[in-house]
C-alpha positions as CSV (number, residue, x, y, z in Angstrom):
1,X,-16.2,16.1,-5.6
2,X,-17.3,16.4,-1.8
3,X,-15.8,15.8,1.3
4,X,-17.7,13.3,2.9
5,X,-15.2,11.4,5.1
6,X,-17.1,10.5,8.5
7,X,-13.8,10.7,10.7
8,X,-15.5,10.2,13.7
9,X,-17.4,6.7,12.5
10,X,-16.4,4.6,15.7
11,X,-17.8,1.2,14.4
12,X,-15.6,1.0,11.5
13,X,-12.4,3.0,13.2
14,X,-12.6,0.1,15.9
15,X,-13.8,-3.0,13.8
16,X,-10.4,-4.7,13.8
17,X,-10.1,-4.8,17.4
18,X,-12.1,-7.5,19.7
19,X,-14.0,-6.8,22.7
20,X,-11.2,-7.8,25.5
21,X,-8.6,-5.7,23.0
22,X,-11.1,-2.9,22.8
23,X,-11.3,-2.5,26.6
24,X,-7.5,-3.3,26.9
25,X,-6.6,-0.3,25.2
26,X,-8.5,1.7,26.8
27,X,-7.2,0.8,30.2
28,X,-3.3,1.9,29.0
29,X,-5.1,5.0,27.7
30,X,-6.3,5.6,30.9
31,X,-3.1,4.9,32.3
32,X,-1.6,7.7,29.9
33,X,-3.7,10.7,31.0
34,X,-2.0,10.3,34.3
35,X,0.9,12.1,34.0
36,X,2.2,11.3,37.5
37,X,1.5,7.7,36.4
38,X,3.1,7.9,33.0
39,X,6.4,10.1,34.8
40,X,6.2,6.5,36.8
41,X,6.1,4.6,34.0
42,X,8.8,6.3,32.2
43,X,11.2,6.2,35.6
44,X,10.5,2.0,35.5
45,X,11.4,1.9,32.1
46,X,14.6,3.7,32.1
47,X,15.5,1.4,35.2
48,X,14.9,-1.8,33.3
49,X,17.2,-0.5,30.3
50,X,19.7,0.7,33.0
51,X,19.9,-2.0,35.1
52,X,18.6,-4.5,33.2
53,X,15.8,-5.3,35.8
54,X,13.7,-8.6,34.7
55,X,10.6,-6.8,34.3
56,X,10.5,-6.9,30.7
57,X,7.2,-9.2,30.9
58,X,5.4,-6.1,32.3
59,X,6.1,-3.9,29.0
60,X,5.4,-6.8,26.8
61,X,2.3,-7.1,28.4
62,X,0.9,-3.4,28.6
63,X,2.2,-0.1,26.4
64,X,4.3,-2.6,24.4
65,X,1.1,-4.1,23.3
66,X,-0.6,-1.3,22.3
67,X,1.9,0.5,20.2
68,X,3.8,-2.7,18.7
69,X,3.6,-5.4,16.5
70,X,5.7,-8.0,18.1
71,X,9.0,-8.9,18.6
72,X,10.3,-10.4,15.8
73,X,9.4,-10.1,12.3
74,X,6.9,-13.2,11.8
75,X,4.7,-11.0,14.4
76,X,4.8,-8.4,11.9
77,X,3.7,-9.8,9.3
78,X,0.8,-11.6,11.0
79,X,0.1,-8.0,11.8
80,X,0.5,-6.6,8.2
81,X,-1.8,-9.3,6.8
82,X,-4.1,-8.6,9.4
83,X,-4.4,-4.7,8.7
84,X,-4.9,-5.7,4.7
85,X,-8.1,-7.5,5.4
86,X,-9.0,-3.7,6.1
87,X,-7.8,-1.8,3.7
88,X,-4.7,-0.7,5.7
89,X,-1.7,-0.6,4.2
90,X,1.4,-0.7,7.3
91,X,5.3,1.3,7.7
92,X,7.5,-1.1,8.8
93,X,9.8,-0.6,11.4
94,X,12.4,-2.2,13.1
95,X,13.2,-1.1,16.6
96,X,16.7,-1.3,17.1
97,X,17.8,1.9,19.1
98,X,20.3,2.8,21.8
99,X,23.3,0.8,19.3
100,X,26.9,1.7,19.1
101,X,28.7,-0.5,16.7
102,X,29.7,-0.9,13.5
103,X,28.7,-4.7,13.9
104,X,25.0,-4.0,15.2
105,X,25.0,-1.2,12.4
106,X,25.5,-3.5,9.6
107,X,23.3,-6.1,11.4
108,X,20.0,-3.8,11.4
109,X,21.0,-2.9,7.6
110,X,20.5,-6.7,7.2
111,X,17.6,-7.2,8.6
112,X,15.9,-4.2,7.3
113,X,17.1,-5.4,3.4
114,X,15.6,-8.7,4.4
115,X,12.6,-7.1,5.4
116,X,11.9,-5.2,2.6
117,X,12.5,-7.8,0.2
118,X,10.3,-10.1,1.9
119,X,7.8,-7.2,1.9
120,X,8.4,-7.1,-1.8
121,X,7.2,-10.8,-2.2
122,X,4.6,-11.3,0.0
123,X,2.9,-7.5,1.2
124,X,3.3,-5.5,-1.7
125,X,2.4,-2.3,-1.3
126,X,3.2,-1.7,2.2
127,X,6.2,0.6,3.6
128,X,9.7,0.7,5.5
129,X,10.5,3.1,7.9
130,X,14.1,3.6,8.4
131,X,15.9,5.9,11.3
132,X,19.3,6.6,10.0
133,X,20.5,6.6,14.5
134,X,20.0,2.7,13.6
135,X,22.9,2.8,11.3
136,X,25.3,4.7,12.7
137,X,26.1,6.6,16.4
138,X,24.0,9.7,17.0
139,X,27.4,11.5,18.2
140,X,28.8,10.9,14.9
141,X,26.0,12.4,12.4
142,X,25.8,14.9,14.9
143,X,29.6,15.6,14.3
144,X,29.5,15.2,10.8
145,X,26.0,17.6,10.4
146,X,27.1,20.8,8.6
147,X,29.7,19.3,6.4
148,X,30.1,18.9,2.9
149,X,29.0,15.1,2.0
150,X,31.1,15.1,-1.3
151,X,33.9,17.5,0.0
152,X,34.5,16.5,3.2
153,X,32.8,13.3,4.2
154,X,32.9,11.4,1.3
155,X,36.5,10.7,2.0
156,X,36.2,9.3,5.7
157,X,35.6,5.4,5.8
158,X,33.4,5.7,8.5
159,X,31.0,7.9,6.8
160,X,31.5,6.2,3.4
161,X,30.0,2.7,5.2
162,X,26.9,4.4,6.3
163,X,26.3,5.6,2.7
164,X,26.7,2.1,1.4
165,X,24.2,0.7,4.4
166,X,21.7,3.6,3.1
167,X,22.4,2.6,-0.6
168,X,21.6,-0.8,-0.3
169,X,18.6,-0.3,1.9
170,X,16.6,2.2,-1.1
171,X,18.5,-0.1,-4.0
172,X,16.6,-3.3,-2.5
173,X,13.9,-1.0,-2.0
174,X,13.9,0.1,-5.8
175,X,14.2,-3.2,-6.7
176,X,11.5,-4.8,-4.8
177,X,9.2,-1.8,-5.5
178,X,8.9,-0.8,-1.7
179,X,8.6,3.0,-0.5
180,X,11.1,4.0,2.3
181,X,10.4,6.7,4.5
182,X,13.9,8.1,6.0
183,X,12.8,9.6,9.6
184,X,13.5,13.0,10.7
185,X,15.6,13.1,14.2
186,X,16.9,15.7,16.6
187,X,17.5,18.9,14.5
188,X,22.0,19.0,14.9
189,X,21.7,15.8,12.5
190,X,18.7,17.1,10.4
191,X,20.9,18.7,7.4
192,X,23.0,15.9,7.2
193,X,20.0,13.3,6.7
194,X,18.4,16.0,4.3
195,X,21.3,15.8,1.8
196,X,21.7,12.2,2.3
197,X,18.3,11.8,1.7
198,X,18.2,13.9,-1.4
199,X,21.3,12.0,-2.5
200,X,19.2,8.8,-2.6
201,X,16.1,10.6,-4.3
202,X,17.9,11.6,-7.2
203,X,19.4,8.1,-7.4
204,X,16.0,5.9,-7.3
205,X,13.0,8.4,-7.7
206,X,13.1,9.0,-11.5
207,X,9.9,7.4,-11.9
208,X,8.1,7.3,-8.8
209,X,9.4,8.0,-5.8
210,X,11.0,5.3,-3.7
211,X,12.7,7.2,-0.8
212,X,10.7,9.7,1.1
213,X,12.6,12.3,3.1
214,X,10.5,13.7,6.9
215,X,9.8,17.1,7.4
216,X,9.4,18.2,11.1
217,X,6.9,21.0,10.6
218,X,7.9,22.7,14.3
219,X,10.8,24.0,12.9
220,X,10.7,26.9,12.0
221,X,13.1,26.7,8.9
222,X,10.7,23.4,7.0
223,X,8.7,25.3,4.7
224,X,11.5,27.5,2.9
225,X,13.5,23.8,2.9
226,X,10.2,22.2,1.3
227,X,10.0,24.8,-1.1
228,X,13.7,24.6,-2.0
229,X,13.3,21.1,-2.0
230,X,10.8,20.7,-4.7
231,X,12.5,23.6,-6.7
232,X,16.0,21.3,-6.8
233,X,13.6,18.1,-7.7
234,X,12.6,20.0,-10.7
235,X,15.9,21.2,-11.8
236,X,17.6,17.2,-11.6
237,X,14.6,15.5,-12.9
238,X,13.8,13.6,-9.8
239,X,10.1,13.0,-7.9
240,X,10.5,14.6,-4.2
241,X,9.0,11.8,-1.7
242,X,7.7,14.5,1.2
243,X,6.7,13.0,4.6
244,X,5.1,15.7,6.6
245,X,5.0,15.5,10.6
246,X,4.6,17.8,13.3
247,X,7.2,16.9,15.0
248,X,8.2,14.6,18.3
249,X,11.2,16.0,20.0
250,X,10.0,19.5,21.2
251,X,10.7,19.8,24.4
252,X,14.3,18.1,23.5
253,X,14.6,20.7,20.9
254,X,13.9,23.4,23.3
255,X,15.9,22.4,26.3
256,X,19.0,21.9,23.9
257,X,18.7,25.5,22.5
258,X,18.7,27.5,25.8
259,X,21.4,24.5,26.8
260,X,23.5,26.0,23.7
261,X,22.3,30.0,24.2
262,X,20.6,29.4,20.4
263,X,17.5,30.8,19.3
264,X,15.0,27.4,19.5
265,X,14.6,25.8,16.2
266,X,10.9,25.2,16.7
267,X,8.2,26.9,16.9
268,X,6.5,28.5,20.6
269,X,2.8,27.7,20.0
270,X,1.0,25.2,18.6
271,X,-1.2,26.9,16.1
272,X,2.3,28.0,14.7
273,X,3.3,24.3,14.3
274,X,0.0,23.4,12.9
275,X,0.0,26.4,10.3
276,X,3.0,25.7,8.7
277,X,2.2,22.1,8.9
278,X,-1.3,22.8,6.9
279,X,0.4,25.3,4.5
280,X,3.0,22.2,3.6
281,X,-0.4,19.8,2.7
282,X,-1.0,22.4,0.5
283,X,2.1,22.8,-0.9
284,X,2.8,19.4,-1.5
285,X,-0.9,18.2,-2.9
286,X,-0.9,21.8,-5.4
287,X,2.1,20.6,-6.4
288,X,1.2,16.5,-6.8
289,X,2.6,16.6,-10.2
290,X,6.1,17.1,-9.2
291,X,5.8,15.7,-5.7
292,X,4.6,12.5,-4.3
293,X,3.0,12.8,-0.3
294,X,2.7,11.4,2.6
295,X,0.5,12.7,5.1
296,X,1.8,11.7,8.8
297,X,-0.5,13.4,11.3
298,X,-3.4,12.5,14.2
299,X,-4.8,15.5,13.8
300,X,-8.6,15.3,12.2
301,X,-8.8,18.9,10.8
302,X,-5.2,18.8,9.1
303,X,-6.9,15.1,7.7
304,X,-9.7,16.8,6.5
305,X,-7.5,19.8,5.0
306,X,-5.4,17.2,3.2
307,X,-8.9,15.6,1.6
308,X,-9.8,19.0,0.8
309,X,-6.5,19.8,-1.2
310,X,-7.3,16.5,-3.0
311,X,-10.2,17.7,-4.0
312,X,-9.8,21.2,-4.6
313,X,-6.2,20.8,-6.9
314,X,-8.6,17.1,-9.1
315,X,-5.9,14.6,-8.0
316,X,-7.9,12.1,-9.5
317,X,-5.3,9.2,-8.7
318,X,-4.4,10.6,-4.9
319,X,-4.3,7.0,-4.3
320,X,-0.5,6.9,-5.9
321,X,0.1,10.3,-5.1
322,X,-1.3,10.7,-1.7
323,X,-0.6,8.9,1.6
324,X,-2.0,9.4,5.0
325,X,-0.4,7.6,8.0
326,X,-0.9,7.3,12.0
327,X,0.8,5.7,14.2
328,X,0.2,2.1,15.3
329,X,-2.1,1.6,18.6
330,X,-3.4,5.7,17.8
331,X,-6.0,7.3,15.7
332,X,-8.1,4.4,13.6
333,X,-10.8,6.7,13.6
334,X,-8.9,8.6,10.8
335,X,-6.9,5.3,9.3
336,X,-9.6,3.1,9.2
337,X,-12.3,5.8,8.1
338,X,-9.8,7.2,5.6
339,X,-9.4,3.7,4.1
340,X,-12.7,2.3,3.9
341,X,-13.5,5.4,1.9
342,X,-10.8,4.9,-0.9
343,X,-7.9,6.9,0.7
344,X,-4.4,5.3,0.7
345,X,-3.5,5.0,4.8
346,X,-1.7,3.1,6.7
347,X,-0.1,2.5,10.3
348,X,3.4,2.9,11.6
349,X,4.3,-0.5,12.9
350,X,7.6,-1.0,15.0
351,X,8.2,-4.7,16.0
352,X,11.6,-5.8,17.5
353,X,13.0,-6.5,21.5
354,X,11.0,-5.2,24.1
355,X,15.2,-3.7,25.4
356,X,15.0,-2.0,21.9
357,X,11.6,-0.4,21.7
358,X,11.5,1.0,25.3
359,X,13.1,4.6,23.8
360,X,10.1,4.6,21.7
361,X,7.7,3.5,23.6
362,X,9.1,6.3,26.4
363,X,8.4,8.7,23.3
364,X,4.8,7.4,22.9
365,X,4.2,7.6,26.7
366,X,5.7,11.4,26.8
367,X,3.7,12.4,23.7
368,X,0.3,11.2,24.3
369,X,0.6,12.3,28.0
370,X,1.8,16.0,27.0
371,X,-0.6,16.6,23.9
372,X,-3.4,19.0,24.8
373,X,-6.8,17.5,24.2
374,X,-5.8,14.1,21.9
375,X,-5.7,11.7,24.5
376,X,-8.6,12.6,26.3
377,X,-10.5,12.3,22.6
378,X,-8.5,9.0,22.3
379,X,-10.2,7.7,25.6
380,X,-14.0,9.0,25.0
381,X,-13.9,7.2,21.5
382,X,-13.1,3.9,22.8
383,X,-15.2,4.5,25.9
384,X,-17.8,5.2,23.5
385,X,-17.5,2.3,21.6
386,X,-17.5,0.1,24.5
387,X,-20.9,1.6,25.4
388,X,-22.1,0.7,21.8
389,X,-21.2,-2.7,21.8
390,X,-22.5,-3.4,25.5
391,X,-26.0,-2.1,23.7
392,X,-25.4,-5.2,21.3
């Protein structure tokens, strides 16, 4: 088989998208290679969620637009069906960060049961993304990271309610068939969310996998976990679900480590970070027997490494095996080209309250304004597109 992907095929990457959205996006993306503009941005932001400034109109209208689906879950779906007419398959998400009680907790546990089985019924096929912060206060998996979850925690109420929120999330998930990816967060909570994770793996993927642990591949300590990971798969007779990302707390990473006189947990240069990401595809697709994938990453020539592995290792049915994602509003020149071409992709696609989603869309501002090269490309393919419809 040959590679013969066109990643960079413009017309289809930007064929769901209208004229007036078409130009629209690029105007935010503009907005985004300013990073005096986007420091701006980020300042207004924070002062809406602090002081709860009525200015919430502005977000809806502008980044909010770009990189969400809506507000509540109707939106979503609209969206989902929309994506399907193209072959996209979407990860969805429910925004609900910045919580801090056990009410709210077992609120978003609700609503992210309800919104699996309701992807279940009427969007099979598509994905849940689920951010363990949304089920329980960041200070407390940080306090409990490092500890023994059936010696220690096990026996703390607390603790025992989040597994029980977790449970039922990837039980409803098994049930309706749905994949749920756990995220990976800041690395003092990572080892907890890895065995809790793993917990649920060998619980629900005996046949396929259902529950999908994230693997940051800045840090430096991911690719001996991945390979330990897939050993211990093998030994309880369970299917690994393997998210691979690059990573999106870095600089947070970094700051906290000279903060804390530690060694930093990621990696100093890029082509580190994109080595070991690349030697995890490869990993992960030789191994597509034992493993199922998911492919997270905007980055064309990891894309095209990924096809390659499919290739080069026969996995004839990489459709069930192997997933590629980008994030919603970024990229369609890879989603949209990878699945008009018979690849299984799909979008990340956070709905929920414009309060809720302004830590991630801070996150999205930060990233695409700090990331060498991708958001420049991001803005000369839609420019260029513009330019070819004008011609028509």
């Amino acid at each position: 088989m040959k590679n013969n992907v066109n990643l960079e095929d413009l017309e289809t990457a930007y064929s769901y998208k209208s004229n007036r959205q078409l130009k629209f996006t690029y105007f935010i993306f503009n907005i985004l290679q300013n990073q005096k503009l986007v420091k701006l941005l980020i300042a207004f932001t924070n002062g809406i969620l602090k002081y709860n400034l009525p200015f919430k109109i502005f977000i809806k209208k502008t980044v909010f637009n770009v990189f969400c689906a809506g507000e509540d879950i109707n939106d979503a779906f609209l969206k989902i069906k929309y994506l399907e007419k193209f072959k996209v398959k979407s990860v969805l998400d429910y925004v609900s960060e910045g919580e801090n009680n056990s009410e709210s907790f077992d609120n978003n546990t609700n609503i992210i049961v309800s919104n699996i089985i309701r992807l279940g019924k009427e969007c099979p096929g598509n994905y849940v993304s689920v951010k363990i912060t949304g089920l329980e206060n960041p200070k407390f998996l940080t306090y409990c990271n490092g500890m023994k979850l059936v010696n220690d925690l096990i026996i703390l109420p607390r603790f025992d309610r989040l597994i029980n929120r977790i449970d039922l999330i990837c039980k409803t998930a098994h049930a309706s068939k749905v994949i749920v990816f756990i995220d990976a967060e800041d690395r003092c909570m990572q080892d907890l969310f890895d065995e809790i994770t793993e917990t649920m793996m060998e619980k629900y993927n005996t046949e396929y996998a259902v529950v999908f642990n994230t693997l940051q591949m800045y840090l430096k300590d991911r690719l001996e976990y991945l390979n330990s990971l897939i050993e211990n798969a093998n030994k309880q007779n369970y299917i690994p679900g393997i998210k691979l990302v690059r990573g999106a707390y870095v600089e947070k990473e970094r700051e906290k480590a000279i903060k804390d006189g530690i060694v930093s947990p990621v990696f100093d240069t890029k082509k580190e970070t994109d080595d070991s990401f690349n030697q995890a595809v490869e990993i992960c697709l030789r191994e597509f027997k034992k493993v199922d994938s998911c492919i997270a990453t905007h980055n064309s020539d990891s894309t095209i490494h990924a096809i390659n592995c499919i290739h080069k290792y026969h996995i004839t049915n990489h459709y069930s095996k192997v997933r590629f994602s980008q994030l919603y509003g970024m990229s369609d020149n890879l989603t949209f080209n990878l699945s008009i071409n018979g690849y299984n992709s799909s979008k990340y696609l956070p709905y929920g309250e414009v309060r809720k989603a302004i830590p991630y869309l801070i996150r999205r501002s930060e990233e695409n304004s700090s990331i060498d090269g991708q958001i420049i490309d991001e803005v000369k393919r839609l420019k260029k597109e513009i330019d070819r419809r004008a011609k028509f």
